[in-house]
C-alpha positions as CSV (number, residue, x, y, z in Angstrom):
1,X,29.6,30.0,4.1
2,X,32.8,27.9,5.7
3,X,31.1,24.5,6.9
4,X,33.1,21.6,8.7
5,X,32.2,18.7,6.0
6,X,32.9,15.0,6.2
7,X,33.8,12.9,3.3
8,X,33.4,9.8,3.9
9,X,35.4,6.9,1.2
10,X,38.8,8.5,-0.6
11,X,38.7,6.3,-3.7
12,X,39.2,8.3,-6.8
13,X,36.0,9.6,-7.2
14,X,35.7,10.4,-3.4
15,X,39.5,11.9,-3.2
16,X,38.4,14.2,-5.9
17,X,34.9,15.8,-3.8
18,X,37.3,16.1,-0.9
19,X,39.9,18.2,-2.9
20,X,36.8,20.6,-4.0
21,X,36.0,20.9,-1.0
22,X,39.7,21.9,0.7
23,X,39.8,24.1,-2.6
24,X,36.6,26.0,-1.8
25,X,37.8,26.6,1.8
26,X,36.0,24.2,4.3
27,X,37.5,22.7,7.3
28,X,37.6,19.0,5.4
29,X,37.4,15.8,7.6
30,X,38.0,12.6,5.5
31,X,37.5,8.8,6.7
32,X,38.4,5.8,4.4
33,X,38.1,2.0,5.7
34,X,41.6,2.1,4.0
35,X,43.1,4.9,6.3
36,X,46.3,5.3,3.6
37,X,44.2,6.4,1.4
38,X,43.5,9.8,2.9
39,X,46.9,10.8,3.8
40,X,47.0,12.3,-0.3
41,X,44.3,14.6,1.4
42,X,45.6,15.2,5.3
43,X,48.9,16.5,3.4
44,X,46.6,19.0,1.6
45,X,44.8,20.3,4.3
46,X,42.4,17.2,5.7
47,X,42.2,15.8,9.1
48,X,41.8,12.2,8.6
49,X,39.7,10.5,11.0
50,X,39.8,6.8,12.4
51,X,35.8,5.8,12.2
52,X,33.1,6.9,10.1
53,X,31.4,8.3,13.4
54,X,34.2,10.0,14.0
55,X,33.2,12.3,10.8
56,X,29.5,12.5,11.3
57,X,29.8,13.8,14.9
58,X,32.7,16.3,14.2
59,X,31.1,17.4,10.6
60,X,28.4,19.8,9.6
61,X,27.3,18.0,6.3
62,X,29.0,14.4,5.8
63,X,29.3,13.5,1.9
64,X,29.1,9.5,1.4
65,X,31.3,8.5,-1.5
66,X,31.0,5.0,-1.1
67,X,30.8,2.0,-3.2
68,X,26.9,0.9,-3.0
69,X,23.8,1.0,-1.1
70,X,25.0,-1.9,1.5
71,X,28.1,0.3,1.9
72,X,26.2,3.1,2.7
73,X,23.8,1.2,5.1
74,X,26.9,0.3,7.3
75,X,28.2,3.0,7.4
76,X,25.2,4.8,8.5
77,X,22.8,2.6,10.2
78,X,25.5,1.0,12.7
79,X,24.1,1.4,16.2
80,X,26.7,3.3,17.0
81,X,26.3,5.7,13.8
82,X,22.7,6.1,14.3
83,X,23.4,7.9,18.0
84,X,25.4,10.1,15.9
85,X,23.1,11.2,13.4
86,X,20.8,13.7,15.4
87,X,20.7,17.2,14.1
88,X,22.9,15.5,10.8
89,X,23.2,16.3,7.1
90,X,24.2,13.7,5.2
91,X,24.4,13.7,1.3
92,X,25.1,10.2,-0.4
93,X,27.1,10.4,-4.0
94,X,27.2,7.0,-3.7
95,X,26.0,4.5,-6.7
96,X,22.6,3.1,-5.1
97,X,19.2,1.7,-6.3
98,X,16.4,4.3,-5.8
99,X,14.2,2.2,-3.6
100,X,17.6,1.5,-1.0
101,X,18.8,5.5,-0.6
102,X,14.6,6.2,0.3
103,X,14.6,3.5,2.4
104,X,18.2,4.5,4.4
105,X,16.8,7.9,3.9
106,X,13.4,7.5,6.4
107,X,16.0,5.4,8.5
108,X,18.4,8.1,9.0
109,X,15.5,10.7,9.4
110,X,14.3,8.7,12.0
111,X,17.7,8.9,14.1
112,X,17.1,12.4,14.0
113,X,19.0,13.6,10.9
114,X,18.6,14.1,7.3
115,X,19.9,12.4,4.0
116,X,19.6,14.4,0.8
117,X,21.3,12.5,-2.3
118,X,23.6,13.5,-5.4
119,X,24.3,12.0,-8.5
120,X,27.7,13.1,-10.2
121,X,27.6,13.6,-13.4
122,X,31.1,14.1,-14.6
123,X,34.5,12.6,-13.9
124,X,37.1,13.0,-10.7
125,X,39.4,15.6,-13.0
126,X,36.1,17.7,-13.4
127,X,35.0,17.6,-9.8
128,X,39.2,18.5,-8.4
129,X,38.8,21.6,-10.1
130,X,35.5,22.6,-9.1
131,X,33.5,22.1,-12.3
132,X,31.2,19.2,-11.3
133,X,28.0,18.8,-12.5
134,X,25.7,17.0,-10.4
135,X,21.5,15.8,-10.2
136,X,20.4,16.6,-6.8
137,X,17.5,14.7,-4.7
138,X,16.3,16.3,-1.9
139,X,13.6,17.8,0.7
140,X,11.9,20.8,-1.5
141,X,12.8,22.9,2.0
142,X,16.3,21.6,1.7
143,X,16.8,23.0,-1.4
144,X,18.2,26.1,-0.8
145,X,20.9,25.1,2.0
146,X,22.1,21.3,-0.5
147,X,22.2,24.2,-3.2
148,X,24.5,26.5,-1.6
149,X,27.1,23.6,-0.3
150,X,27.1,21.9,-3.4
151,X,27.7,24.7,-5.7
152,X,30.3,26.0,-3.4
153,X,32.3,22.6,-4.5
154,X,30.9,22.7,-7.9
155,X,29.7,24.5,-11.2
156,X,26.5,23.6,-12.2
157,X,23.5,21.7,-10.2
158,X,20.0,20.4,-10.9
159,X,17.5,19.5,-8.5
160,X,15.5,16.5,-10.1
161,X,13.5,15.6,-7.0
162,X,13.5,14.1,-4.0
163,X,15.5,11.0,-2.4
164,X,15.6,8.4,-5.2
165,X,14.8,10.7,-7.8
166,X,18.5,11.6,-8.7
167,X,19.1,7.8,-8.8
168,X,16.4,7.8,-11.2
169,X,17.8,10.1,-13.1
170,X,21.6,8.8,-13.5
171,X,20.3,5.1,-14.3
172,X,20.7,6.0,-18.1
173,X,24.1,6.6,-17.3
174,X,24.5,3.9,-14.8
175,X,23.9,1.5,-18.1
176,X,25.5,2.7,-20.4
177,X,29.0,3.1,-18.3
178,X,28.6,-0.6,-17.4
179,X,28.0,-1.7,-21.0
180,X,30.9,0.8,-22.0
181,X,33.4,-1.0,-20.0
182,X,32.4,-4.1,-20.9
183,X,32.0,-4.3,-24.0
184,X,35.3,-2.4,-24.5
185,X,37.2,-5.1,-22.5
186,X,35.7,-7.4,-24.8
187,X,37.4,-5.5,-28.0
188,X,40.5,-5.3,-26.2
189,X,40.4,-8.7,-25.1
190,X,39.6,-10.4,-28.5
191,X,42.5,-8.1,-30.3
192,X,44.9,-9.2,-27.5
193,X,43.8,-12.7,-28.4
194,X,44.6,-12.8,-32.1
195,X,48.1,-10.7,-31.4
196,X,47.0,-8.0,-33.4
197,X,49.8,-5.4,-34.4
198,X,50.1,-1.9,-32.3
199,X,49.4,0.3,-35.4
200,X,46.0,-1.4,-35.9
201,X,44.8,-1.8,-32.3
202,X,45.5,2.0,-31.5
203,X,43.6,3.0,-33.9
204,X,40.7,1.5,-32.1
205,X,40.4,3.9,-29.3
206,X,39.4,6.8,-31.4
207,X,36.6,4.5,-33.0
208,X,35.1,3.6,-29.8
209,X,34.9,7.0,-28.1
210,X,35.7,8.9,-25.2
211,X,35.4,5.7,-22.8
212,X,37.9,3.3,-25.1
213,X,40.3,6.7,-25.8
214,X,41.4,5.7,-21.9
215,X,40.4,2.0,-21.7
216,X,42.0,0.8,-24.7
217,X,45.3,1.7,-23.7
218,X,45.1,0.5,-20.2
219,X,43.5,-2.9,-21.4
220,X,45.9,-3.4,-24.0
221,X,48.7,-3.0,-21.7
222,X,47.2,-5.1,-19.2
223,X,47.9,-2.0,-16.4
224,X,45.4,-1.3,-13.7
225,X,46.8,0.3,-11.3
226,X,45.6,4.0,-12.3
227,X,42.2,3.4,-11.1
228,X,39.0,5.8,-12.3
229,X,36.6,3.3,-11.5
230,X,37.7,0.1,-9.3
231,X,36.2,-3.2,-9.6
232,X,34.7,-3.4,-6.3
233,X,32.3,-0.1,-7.4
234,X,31.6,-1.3,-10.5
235,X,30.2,-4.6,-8.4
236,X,27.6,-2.3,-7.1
237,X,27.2,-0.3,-10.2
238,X,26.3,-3.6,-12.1
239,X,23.9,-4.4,-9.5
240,X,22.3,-0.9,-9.6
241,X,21.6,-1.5,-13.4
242,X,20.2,-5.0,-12.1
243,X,17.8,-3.4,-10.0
244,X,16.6,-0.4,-12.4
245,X,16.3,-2.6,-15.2
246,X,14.0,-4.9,-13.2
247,X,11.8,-2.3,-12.0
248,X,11.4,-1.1,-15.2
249,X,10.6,-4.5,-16.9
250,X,13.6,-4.5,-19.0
251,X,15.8,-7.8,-19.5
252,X,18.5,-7.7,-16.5
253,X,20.6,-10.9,-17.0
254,X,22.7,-9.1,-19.4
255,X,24.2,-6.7,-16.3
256,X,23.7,-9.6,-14.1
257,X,26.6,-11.6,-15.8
258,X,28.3,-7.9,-16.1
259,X,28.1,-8.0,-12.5
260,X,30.0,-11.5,-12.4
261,X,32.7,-10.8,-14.3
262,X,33.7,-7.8,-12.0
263,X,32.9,-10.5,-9.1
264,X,35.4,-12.8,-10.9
265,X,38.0,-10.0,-11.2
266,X,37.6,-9.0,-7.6
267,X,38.1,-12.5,-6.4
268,X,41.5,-12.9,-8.5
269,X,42.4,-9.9,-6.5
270,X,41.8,-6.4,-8.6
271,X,39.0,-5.4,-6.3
272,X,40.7,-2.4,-5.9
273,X,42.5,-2.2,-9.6
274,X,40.5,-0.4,-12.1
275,X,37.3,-1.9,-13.5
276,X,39.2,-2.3,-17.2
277,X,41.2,-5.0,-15.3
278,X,37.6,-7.6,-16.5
279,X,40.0,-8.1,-19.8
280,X,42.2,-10.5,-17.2
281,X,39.1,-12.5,-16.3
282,X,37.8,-12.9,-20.0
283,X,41.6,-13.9,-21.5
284,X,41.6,-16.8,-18.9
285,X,38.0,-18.4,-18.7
286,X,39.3,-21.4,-17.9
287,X,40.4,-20.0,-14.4
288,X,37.5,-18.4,-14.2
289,X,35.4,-21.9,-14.6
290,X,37.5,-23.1,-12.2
């Protein structure tokens, strides 16, 4: 089945669902608040649009790809977004707190359309060449047709649920990528620190797993630019943790001050550098007193 779909944010992780879906064969729309960032995808195929309305109204299913719950409220529950949602699919792949994506959820079903929710469970490389692996939340009578589109894009699918429930079920994940970045940053920092030689600290990466095999590099050569997950998601990723680890009665300061230092990084300008760019912020406390 050829659909018209809608992706809507063209970060890394949203650039790569938009590619699946231009390699599976659908007419692909894309919208980013950043409009450079989808001309990658217009010279692949992709008609760039200028509003996210735009890509609901001229889309059969609109994917969200978007930072966090707030992101995904504004983008869908603008006055003007909310005429457009009648008769609407939407599926949010966006990192969101369980309770948020049910609430925007009843909002958007009561605008007249639908919101069915995925959780990705692998990396951009994996989802570009079609073999994602995702948690699906949805309708039980939605099953079939969220089933079809996303394994037309994708390899393997689960359906844990409905709304919230796939946001349930990639919290473990959610904490442990957070606390994986982190505390990485902090082993590259404190070797960057006491000037340890090359031959020791690239060693390190192999000891601290797949995560530090790509952060350790990047950290220890203080480049960001190449950007898997930027600062500004990992704002709302922290804050995700926040919220699940509350609601489970679990200690949340720790991803609370998690959460500052990517607010620390994002206001010395790597919002949009990748999240291993936290190294800068703990090198240079004193700034970030300041």
């Amino acid at each position: 089945m050829i659909m018209k779909i809608a992706v809507l944010g063209t970060g890394l992780m949203g650039s790569a669902v938009a590619e699946a879906v231009l390699n599976a064969g659908h007419e692909t729309i894309v919208y980013n608040r950043t409009a450079a960032k989808t001309q990658p995808l217009v010279a692949l195929g992709a008609k760039a649009v200028a509003t996210p309305v735009e890509a609901i109204q001229a889309a059969d299913v609109s994917i969200l790809v978007l930072p966090d719950g707030a992101s995904v409220r504004d983008v869908l529950l603008s006055d003007a977004a909310k005429a457009a949602l009648q008769g609407k699919k939407v599926l949010n792949a966006s990192t969101t707190k369980p309770a948020d994506i049910i609430a925007i959820a009843e909002e958007v079903s009561e605008n007249g359309g639908s919101l069915a929710e995925m959780s990705i469970m692998v990396g951009p490389d994996e989802v570009r060449s079609k073999q994602g692996y995702f948690y699906l939340g949805c309708a039980a009578d939605e099953e079939a047709f969220w089933t079809e589109v996303i394994l037309s894009v994708g390899q393997s699918l689960v359906r844990v649920g409905e709304v919230g429930d796939a946001s349930k079920a990639e919290a473990p994940i959610v904490f442990a990528s957070v606390f994986g970045i982190v505390t990485t940053a902090y082993a590259a920092s404190v070797a960057l620190k006491l000037n340890l030689p090359k031959e020791l600290t690239d060693s390190y990466a192999g000891m601290i797993g797949p995560a530090g095999e790509y952060l350790i590099p990047k950290m220890l050569a203080r480049e960001y630019d190449e950007c898997f997950a930027s600062v500004d998601s990992l704002i709302g990723v922290a804050d995700a943790a926040a919220g699940s680890a509350k609601s489970l009665g679990f200690p949340s300061k720790v991803f609370e001050d998690m959460r500052s230092l990517f607010e620390e990084a994002a206001k010395r300008g790597y919002g949009a550098k990748d999240g291993s760019s936290i190294v800068e912020v703990l090198l240079d406390p004193e700034k970030r007193n300041n």
